[in-house]
C-alpha positions in Angstrom: 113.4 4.5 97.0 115.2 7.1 98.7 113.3 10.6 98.7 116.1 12.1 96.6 115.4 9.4 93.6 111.8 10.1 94.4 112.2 14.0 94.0 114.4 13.7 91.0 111.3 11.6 88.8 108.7 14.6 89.6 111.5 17.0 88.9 112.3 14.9 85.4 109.3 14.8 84.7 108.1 18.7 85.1 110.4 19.1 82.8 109.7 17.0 80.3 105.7 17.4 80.7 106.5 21.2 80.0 108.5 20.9 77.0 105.6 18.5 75.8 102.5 20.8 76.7 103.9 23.5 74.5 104.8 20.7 71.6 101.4 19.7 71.6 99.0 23.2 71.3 101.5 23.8 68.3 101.0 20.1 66.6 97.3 19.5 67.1 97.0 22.6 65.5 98.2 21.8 62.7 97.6 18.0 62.5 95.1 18.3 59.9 98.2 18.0 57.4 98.3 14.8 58.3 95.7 11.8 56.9 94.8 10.7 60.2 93.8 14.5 61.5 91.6 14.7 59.0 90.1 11.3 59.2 89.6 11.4 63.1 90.1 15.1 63.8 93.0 17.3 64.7 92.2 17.1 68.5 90.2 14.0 68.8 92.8 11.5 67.3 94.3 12.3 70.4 91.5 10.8 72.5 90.9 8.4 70.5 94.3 7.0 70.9 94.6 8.5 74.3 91.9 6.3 75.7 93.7 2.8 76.0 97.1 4.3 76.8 95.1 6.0 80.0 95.7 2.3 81.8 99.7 3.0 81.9 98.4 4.7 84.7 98.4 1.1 86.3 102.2 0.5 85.8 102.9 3.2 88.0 101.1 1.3 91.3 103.5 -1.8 91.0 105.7 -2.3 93.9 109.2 -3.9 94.2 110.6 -2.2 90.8 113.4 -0.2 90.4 114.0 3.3 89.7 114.5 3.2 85.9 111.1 1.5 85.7 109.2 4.3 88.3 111.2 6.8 86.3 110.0 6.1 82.4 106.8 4.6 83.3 106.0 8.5 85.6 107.5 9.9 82.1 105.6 8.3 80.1 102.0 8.3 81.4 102.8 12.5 82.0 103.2 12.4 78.4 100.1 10.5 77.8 97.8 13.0 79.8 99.4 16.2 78.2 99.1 14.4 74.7 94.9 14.2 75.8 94.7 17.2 77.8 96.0 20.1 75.7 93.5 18.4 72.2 90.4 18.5 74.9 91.0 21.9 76.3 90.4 23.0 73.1 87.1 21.1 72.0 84.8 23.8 74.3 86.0 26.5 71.3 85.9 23.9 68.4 82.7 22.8 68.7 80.3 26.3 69.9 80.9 29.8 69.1 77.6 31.0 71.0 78.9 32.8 74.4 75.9 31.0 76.3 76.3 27.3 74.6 80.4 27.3 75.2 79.6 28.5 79.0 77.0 25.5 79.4 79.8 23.4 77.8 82.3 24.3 79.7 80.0 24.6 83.0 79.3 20.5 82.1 82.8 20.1 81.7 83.7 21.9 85.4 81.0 20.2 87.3 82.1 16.5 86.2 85.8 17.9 87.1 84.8 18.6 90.6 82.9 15.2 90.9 86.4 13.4 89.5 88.4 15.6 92.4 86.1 14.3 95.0 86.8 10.7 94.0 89.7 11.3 93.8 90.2 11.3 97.5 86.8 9.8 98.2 88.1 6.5 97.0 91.5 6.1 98.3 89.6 7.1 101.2 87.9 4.3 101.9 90.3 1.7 99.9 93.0 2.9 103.3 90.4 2.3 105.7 89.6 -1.5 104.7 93.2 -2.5 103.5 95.5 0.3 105.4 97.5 2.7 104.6 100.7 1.2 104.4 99.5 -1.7 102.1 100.5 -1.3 98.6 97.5 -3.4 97.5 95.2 -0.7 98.2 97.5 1.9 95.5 97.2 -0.8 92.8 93.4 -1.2 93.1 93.2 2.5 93.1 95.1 2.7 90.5 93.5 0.4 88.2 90.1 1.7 89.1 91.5 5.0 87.8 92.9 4.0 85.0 89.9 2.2 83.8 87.8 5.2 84.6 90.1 7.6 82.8 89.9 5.1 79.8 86.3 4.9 79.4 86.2 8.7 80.4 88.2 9.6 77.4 86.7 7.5 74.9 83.4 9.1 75.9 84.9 12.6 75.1 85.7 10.9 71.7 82.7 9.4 70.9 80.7 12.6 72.3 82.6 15.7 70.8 83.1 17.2 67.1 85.3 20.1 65.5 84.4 23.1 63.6 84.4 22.6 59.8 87.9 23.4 57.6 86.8 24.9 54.3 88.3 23.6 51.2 90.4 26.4 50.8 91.9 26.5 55.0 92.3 22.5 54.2 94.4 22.7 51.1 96.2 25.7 52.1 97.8 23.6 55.1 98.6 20.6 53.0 100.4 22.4 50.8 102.5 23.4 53.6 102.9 20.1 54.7 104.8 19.7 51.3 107.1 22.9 51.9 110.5 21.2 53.4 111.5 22.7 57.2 114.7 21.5 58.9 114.2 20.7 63.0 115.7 23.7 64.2 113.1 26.3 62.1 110.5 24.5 63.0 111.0 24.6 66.8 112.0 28.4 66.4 108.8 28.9 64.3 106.8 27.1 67.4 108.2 28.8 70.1 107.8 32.7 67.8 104.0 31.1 67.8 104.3 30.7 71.8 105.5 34.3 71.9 102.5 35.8 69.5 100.2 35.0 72.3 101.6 37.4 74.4 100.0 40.1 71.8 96.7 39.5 72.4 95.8 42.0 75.1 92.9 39.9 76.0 94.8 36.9 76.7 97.8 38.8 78.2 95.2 40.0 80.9 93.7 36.8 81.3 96.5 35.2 81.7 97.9 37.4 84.5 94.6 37.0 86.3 94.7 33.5 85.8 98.0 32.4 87.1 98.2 35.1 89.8 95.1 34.1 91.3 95.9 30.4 91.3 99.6 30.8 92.7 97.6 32.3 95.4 95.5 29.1 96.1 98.3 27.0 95.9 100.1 29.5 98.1 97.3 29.4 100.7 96.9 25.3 100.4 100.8 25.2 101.1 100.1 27.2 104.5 96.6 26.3 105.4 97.6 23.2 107.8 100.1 24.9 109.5 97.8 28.4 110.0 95.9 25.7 112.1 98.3 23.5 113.9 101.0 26.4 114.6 98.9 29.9 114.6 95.8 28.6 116.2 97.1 25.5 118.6 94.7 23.3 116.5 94.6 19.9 114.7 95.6 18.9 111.0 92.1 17.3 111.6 90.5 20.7 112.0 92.3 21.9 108.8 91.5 19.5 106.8 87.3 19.2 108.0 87.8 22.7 106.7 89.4 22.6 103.7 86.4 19.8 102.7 84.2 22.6 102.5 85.5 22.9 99.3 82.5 20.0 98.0 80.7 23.6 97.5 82.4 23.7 94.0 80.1 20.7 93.1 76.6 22.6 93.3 78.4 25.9 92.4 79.8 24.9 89.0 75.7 25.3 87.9 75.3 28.5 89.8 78.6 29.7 88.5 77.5 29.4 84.8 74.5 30.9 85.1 76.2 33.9 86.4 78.9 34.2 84.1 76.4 34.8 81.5 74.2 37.4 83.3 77.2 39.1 84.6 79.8 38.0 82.7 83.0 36.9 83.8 84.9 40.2 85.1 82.0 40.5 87.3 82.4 36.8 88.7 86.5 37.3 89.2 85.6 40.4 91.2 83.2 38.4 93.7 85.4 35.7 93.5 88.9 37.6 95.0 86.9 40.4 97.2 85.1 37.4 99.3 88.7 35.6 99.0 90.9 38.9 100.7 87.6 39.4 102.9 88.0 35.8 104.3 92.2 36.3 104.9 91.5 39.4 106.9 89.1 37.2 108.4 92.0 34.6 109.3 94.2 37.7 110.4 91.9 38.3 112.7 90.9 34.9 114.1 94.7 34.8 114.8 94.5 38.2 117.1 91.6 37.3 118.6 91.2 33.9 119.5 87.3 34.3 119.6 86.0 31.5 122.5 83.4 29.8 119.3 86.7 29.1 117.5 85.7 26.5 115.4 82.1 27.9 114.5 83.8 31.3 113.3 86.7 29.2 111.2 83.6 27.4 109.6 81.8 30.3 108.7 85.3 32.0 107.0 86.2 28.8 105.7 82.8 28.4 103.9 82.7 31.5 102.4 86.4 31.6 101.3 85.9 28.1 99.1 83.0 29.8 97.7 85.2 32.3 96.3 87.8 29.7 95.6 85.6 27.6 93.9 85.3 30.4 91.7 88.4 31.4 91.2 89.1 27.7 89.5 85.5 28.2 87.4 86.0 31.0 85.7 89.2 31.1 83.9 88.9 27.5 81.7 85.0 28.9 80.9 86.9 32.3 79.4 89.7 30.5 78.0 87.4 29.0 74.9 86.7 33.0 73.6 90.6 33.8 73.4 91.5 32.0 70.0 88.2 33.9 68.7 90.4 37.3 70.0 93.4 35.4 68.4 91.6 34.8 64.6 90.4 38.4 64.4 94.3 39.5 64.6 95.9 36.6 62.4 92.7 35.1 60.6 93.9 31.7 62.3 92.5 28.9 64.5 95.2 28.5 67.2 93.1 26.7 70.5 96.0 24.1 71.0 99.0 27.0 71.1 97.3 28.9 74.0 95.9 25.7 75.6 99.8 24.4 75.9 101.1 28.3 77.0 98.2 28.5 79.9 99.0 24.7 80.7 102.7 25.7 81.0 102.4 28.8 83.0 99.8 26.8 85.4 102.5 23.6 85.6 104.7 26.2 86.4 103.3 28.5 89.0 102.2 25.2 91.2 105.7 24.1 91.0 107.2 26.9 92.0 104.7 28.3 94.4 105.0 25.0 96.6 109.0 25.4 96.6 109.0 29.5 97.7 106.4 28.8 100.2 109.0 25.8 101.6 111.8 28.2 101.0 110.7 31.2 102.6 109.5 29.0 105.7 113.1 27.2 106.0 115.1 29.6 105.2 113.5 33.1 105.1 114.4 33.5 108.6 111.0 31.6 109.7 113.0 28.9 111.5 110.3 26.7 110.5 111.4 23.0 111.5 109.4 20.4 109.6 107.5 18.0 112.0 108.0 19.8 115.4 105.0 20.0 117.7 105.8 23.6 118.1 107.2 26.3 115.8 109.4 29.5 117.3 107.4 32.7 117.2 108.9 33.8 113.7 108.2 30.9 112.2 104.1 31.6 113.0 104.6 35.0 111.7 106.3 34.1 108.9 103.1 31.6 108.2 101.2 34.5 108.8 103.0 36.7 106.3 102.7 34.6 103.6 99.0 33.9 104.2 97.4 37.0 104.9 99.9 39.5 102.7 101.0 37.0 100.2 98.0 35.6 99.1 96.2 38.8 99.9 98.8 40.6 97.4 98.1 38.4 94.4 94.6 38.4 94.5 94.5 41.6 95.0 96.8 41.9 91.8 93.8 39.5 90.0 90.9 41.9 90.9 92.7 45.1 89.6 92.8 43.1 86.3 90.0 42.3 86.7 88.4 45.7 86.5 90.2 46.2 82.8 89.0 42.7 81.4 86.5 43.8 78.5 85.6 40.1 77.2 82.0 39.2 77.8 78.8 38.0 76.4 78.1 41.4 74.5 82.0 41.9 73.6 82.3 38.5 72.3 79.2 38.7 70.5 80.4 41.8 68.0 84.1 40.1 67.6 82.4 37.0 66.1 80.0 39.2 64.1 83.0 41.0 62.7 85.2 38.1 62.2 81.8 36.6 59.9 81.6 39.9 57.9 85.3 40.0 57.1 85.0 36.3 56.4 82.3 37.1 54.0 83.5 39.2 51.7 83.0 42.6 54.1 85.5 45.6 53.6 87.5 46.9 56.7 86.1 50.7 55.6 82.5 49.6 56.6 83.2 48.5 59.9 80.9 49.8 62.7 82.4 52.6 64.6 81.4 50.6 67.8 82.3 47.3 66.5 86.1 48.9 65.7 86.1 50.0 69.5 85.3 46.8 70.6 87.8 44.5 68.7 90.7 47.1 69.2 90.0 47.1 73.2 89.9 43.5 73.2 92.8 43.1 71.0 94.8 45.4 71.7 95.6 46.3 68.2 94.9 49.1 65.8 91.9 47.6 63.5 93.6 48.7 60.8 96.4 46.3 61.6 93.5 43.2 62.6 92.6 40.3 59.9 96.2 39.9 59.4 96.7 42.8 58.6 94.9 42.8 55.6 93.9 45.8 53.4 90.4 46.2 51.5 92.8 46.4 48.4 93.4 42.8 49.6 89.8 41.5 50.7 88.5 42.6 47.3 91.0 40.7 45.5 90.2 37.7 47.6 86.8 38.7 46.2 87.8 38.5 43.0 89.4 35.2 43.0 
């Protein structure tokens, strides 16, 4: 295929992934209305079904097809993994509302990520070196070895996982409004006025803007990384890339990271994690200026210390994102995982997207001069390279750690919102409520308490009562 039909399929299919990551938070949500949500579960029927569809991922490794087939059979398995993704984000909150047995879940869950990233490469690694690179033999079998692996992997998840009980009254309440008649169009307003209630959640509005801010920044710096090398230093790709390995450290750090985000919670970890980051740019900066004779042994040292805090950055953010929809049910009394899985999926399919294209952009055509496979780059072209590296990058994570500084959510935070959201669910009055336990829930919701529990007054939690 030419690289134009080979561009359009990604671009096809970014948009179609995103409009189906936001579809799906909203309808595993509320797929207990449906007999086979609460037969198999409102998020786990999707892995259940997910599992044997995983080995589309096969189709996509035969050669000699046309574009039509590349193009639906790229749609489709994108549609497969954002039908199994969004469900599992959410299964860390369904099935723990302890702070410290989430974290180990979601520690468990970031530690076998990091080991599927290094196969990842690891394999095709080796499949090149015995068959070449060049022969499409060696995609298929890597392909199928996936596919098999992402089967089984997913059926585990299945087998292994369970969702927090739906009282009789929740239950029936959504089934009856199964039976209330909706045309299309209210029904995708209603979903994307769901989208947009997310943003009211101060917790998740920080957490959010920490989250994809930092993470355009590592993309950023990935984008750049190869050329810093080659261009800025007169080095190799081969040099870049022994560097960039040294991000294996996530591996052993996912343990250490968890342990940490419960003794210091995670503000504490996302201020480590972008100080060592800017620390290790300024680092680069100055690598650059000075061309120190030990080259490589000082580029090691940074390097090693900046996936530290990179590894990091990628850790902490899915181990928060499990407490939101408790922040979330203390506003609108409501379970919502799958609507802010599918906005932070979303935001993150985004930001990657469009990261990669400024960074390509401003290179090209910012008045870089940056000409794509040149042995040598013009001297504003290397600046340019430096700009976006050093202030760029620099810039957004420094945006993440003065957000950092005002995110309240910890272990002891989260601990009096669940409390709360128990006592209201009990029967409690809004009149009786701590003074320190209001202080809490209004800093990390950012509403008035009198507005919280949606909006409920004790007039209307003692006729609940009553009933």
């Amino acid at each position: 295929m030419t690289p134009v039909q080979g561009a359009s399929i990604i671009a096809i299919a970014r948009i179609v992934d995103a409009v189906v990551s936001l579809f799906m938070g909203s309808f595993s949500d509320n797929f207990l209305k449906f007999k086979l949500g609460r037969k198999f579960g409102r998020r786990r029927f999707f892995l259940l079904i997910g599992s044997p569809l995983m080995l589309v991922y096969v189709l996509l490794w035969t050669s000699g097809m046309n574009y039509l087939y590349y193009l639906l059979t790229y749609l489709a398995f994108e549609i497969i993994a954002a039908m199994v993704l969004i469900p599992w984000e959410t299964l860390p909150s369904e099935m723990k509302t302890d702070f410290n047995k989430r974290t180990k879940l979601s520690t468990a869950r970031m530690f076998i990520s990091g080991l599927g990233t290094f196969l990842a490469t690891f394999i095709p690694g080796q499949l090149f070196s015995i068959l070449g690179q060049d022969n499409s033999l060696a995609f298929f079998i890597n392909g199928a070895f996936f596919a098999v692996v992402f089967a089984i992997c997913v059926y585990i998840s299945f087998r292994s996982t369970w969702e927090r009980e739906v009282s009789p009254e929740e239950l029936q309440l959504l089934i009856s409004q199964k039976k209330e008649r909706k045309n299309g169009l209210k029904v995708v307003i209603q979903m994307f006025v769901d989208f947009a209630s997310t943003f009211r959640v101060k917790s998740f509005r920080k957490h959010l803007l920490i989250y994809i801010c930092s993470m355009t920044a590592k993309d950023a710096f990935n984008a750049v990384f190869v050329f810093f090398c080659v261009y800025a230093l007169n080095s190799t790709s081969t040099v870049a890339a022994n560097l960039l390995s040294f991000s294996i450290i996530g591996l052993p750090g996912a343990i250490l990271y968890g342990f940490l985000m419960i003794k210091i919670g995670p503000a504490n970890l996302f201020k480590i994690s972008y100080s060592t980051m800017i620390l290790c740019l300024l680092g680069y900066g100055a690598v650059y200026l000075y061309h120190p004779s030990n080259l490589i042994l000082v580029l090691g040292v940074i390097s090693f210390l900046y996936q530290i805090g990179r590894s990091m950055l990628e850790f902490v953010p899915w181990n928060v994102f499990p407490f939101i929809p408790d922040v979330d049910e203390m506003i609108t009394t409501k379970r919502r995982e799958g609507i802010f899985a599918s906005v932070m999926t979303f935001f993150r399919k985004s930001s990657v997207a469009l990261a990669t294209f400024l960074v390509g952009a401003i290179l090209e055509k910012g008045g870089g001069g940056f000409v794509q496979g040149s042995a040598t780059q013009p001297q504003s072209a290397v600046d340019t390279i430096m700009y976006i590296m050093i202030i760029g990058v620099g810039l957004l994570l420094f945006i993440s750690l003065i957000a950092a500084f005002t995110f309240k959510l910890n272990k002891e935070t989260h601990g009096i919102l669940v409390e709360e959201i128990e006592r209201l669910k009990n029967n409690g009055l809004k009149k009786d409520v701590d003074p320190k336990t209001k202080k809490v829930v209004e800093s990390l919701t950012g509403y008035s308490y009198e507005k919280l529990w949606g909006g409920k007054t004790d007039e209307d939690l003692t006729q609940v009562k009553i009933n």
